[in-house]
N, C-alpha and C positions, 0 to 999 in steps of 0.2 A: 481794148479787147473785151468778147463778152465771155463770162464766167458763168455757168453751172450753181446753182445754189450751194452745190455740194462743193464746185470747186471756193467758191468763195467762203467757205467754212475752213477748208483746208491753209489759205492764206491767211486769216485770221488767226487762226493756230501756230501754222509756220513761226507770226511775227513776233507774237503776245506772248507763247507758252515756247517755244521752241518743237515742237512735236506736229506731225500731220496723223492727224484723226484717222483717215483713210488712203493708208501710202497705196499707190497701183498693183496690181498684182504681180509678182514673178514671169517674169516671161519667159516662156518655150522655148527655148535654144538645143539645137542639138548639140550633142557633146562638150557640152559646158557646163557648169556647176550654177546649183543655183546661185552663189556669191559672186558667180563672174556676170550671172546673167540680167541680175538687180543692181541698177545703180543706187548709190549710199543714198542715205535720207538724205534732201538739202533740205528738210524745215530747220536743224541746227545751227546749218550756216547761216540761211536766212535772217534769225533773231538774233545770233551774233552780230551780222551785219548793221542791222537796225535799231539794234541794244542801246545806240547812244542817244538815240533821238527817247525813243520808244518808253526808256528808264528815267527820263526827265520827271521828275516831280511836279510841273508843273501837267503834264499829259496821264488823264483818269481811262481813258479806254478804247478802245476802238472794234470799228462795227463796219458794215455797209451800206450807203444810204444813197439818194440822190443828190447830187452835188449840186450846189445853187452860183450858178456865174452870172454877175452882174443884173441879177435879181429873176435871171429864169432858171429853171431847173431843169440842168442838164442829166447825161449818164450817171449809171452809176459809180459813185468811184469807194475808194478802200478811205473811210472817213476817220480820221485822228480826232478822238473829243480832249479838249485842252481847256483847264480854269481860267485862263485868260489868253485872248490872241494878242499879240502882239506882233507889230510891222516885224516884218524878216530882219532887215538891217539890224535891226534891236536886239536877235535873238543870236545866242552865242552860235558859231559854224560850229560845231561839236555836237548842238542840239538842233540846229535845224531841221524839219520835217521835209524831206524829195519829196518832186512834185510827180516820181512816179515810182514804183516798186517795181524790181525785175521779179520773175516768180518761175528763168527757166529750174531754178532749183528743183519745182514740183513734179517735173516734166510739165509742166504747160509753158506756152509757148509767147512770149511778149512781155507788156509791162501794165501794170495797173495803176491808174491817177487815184492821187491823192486826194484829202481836200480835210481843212482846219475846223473846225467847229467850236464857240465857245460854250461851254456849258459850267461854267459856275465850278462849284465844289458838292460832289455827290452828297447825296443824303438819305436815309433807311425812314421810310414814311410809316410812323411808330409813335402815335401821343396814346396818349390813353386815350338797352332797356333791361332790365331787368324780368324781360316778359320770360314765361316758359314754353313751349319748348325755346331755345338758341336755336335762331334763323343762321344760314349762311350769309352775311352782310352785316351781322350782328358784331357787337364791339363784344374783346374777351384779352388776356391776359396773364404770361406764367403771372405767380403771387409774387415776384419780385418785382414786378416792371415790362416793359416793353410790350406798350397795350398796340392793338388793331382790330383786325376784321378777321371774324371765321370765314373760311372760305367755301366748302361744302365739305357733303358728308363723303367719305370714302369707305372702302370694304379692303379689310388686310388679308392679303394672303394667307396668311400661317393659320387665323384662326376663324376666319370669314366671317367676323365681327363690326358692324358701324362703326367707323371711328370721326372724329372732325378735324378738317386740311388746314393750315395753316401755314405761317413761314415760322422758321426757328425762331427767329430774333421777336417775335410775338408770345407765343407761345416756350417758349424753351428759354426765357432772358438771353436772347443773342448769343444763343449755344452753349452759354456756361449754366442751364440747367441738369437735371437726371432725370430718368424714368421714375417717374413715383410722383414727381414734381407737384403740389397742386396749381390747376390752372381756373382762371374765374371769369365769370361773365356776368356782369362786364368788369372791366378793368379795376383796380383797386384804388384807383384815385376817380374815377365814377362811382364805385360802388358805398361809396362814403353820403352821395344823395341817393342813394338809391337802395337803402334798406340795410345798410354794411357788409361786409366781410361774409357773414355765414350766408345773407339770403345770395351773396355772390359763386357761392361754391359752386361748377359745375363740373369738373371732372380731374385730372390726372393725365400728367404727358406723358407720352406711348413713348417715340421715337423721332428723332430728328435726323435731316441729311447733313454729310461731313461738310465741317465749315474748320478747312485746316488753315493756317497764314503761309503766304507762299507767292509766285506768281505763279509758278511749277504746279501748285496746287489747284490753278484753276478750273482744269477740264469738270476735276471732279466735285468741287465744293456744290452744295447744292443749300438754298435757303427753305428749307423743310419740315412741317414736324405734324405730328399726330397729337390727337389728346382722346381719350378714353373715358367718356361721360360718367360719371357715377350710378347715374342709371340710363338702359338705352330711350326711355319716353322724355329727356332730356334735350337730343339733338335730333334739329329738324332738321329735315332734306330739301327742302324746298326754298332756293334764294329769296331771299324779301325782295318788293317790290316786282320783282320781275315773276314772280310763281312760277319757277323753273327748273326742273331738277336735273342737273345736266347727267345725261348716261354714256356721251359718248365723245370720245377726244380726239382733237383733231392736230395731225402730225403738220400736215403740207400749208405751210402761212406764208403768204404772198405778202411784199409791198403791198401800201393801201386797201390791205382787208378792215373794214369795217368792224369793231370789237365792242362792248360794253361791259361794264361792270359795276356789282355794289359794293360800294365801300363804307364803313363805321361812322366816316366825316362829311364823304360828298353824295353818300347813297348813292343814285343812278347815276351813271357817267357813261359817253363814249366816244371814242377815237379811234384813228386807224393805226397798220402797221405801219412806223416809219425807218425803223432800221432794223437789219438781221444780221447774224452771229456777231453779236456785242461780244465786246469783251470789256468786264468793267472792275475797280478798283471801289469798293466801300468802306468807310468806317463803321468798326464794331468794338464799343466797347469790351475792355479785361478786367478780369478779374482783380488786377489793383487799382482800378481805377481809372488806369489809361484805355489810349484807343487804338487798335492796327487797323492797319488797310488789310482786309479779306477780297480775293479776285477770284472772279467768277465768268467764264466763258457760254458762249452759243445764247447768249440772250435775248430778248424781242425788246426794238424798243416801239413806244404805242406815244401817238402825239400827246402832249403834257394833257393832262384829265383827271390827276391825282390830287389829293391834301393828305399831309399827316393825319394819320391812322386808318388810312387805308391799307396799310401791309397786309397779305396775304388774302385778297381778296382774287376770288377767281375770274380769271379774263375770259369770256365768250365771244363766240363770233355771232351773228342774224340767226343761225339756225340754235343756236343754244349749245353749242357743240364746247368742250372745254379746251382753251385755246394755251391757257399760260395760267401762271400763279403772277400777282405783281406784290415786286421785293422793294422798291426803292424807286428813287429820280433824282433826275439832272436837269437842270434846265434846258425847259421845250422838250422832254422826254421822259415817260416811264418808263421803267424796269420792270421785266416781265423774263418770268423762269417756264418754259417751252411743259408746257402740260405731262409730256411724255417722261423726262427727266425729275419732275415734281414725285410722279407717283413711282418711280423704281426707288428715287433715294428712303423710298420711308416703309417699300413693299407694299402698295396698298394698288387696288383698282378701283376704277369708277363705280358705286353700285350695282350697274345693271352688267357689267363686263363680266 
């Protein structure tokens, strides 16, 4: 069957989180109540349904992609990413993946194929110039760790101030930072060739998007964070390499949109769109030392194009337009946080918006 971008969002959600993003409207019945007139949400049922396969440890995420049969690339189907495939036979019948999803639950009507993907075991692309102003592409860092890439400059709502984009896990130590935080550029285990610690100082974290542990949690978790220059002739606007300064975002991302970005380790890179509304499982560091999985929905994935330390570097399309933030990868895939979602979690606009 063919699916609506929007309905194929709604599936995802159904299976992953239990919840549909955008249930149908009430319908006009005469002399009926609206409760008789709305059938019950089936995205609950749905992930109960699915919950056996879906909660396997071995299965990191799921998304939509093109499905590849016997080396050509068929429709799209509802794509299961899993750290290792393994022949059916082999796999417990309790956790087997169906080779199709019903989805009359949604009110839509048929079934949706599957299809197995191995992708490894996910990973937050986070290793650790010294020039001034900090370019967007430039490598930076909370002072505790979890170095990357600034991403550009962004304008906050509340006080209509430049601030610089970033993911938490860069910037905010994978969410267990605070406001005040200092943050450096570049990183603190660069900064060590590169003049030390003080000539590293460049600003203080603003605000980060929720990054709660959950699966429940996923609609809303967002990889996020702002950092507040020490002084504004500090943060450039202007991407390196590409002398770009993106004004404007873009919502509608098609399959095989063409994207590029700079990042801290690979500077230029680009690829296209290969999957939409992800929904993925990452490790993040705790504050004892341990690690949980953080899940995070509606995500883009962009063909592999990434290295470690590229996190939070901003994804663009050919016209310069702001496509996504990229958080992570899987293999043959990056993780990409949908432009629009980047900037409510931390209140901010594009500067020129």
């Amino acid at each position: 069957m063919r699916l609506t971008p929007e309905q194929m969002r709604r599936v995802v959600h159904a299976v992953s989180v239990g919840r549909d993003p955008t249930p149908p409207p009430v319908a006009r019945v005469a002399r009926k109540s609206a409760r008789a007139a709305r059938k019950p949400d089936g995205a609950p049922l749905l992930a109960k349904e699915h919950a056996h396969w879906w909660t396997a440890p071995n299965v990191v995420g799921l998304c939509f992609a093109p499905k590849v049969r016997n080396g050509r690339v068929d429709d799209l189907a509802l794509q299961v990413l899993v750290r290792l495939k393994r022949p059916r036979h082999r796999v417990p019948e309790r956790r087997r993946i169906p080779e199709f999803v019903r989805v009359d639950g949604l009110g839509l009507r048929g079934r949706v194929p599957t299809d197995v993907r191995e992708v490894g075991t996910p990973w937050l692309e986070s290793f650790i110039s010294d020039a001034r102003p900090v370019l967007p592409g430039f490598n930076i860092s909370h002072r505790r760790g979890g170095s990357g890439t600034l991403g550009c400059a962004v304008r906050a709502l509340d006080t209509g101030e430049l601030l610089g984009l970033s993911c938490a896990h860069v910037l905010g130590n994978f969410g267990l930072g605070a406001p005040g935080d200092r943050v450096l550029a570049p990183s603190e285990e660069e900064a060590r060739d590169h003049g030390g610690l003080a000539a590293a100082r460049f600003g203080t974290l603003v605000r980060m998007g929720p990054l709660v542990p959950g699966r429940e949690q996923a609609p809303s978790n967002v990889d996020a964070a702002t950092v507040r220059p020490d002084s504004p002739e500090l943060l450039g606007t202007s991407i390196a390499v590409l002398n770009v300064e993106p004004t404007v975002q873009r919502d509608d991302v098609p399959l095989c949109l063409p994207v590029r970005l700079v990042g801290s380790t690979s500077e230029q890179v680009s690829g296209t769109v290969a999957a939409l509304h992800l929904t993925i499982g990452l490790p993040y560091p705790t504050a004892d030392g341990g690690t949980q999985l953080l899940w995070f929905t509606d995500q883009l994935g962009v063909t592999s194009c990434t290295n470690p330390g590229d996190s939070g570097a901003l994804v663009l399309d050919d016209t310069g337009a702001a496509v996504g933030l990229h958080q992570a990868a899987i293999e043959g895939l990056s993780v990409c946080t949908p432009i629009r979602r980047v900037l409510d979690s931390v209140g901010c606009t594009l500067p020129s918006a």
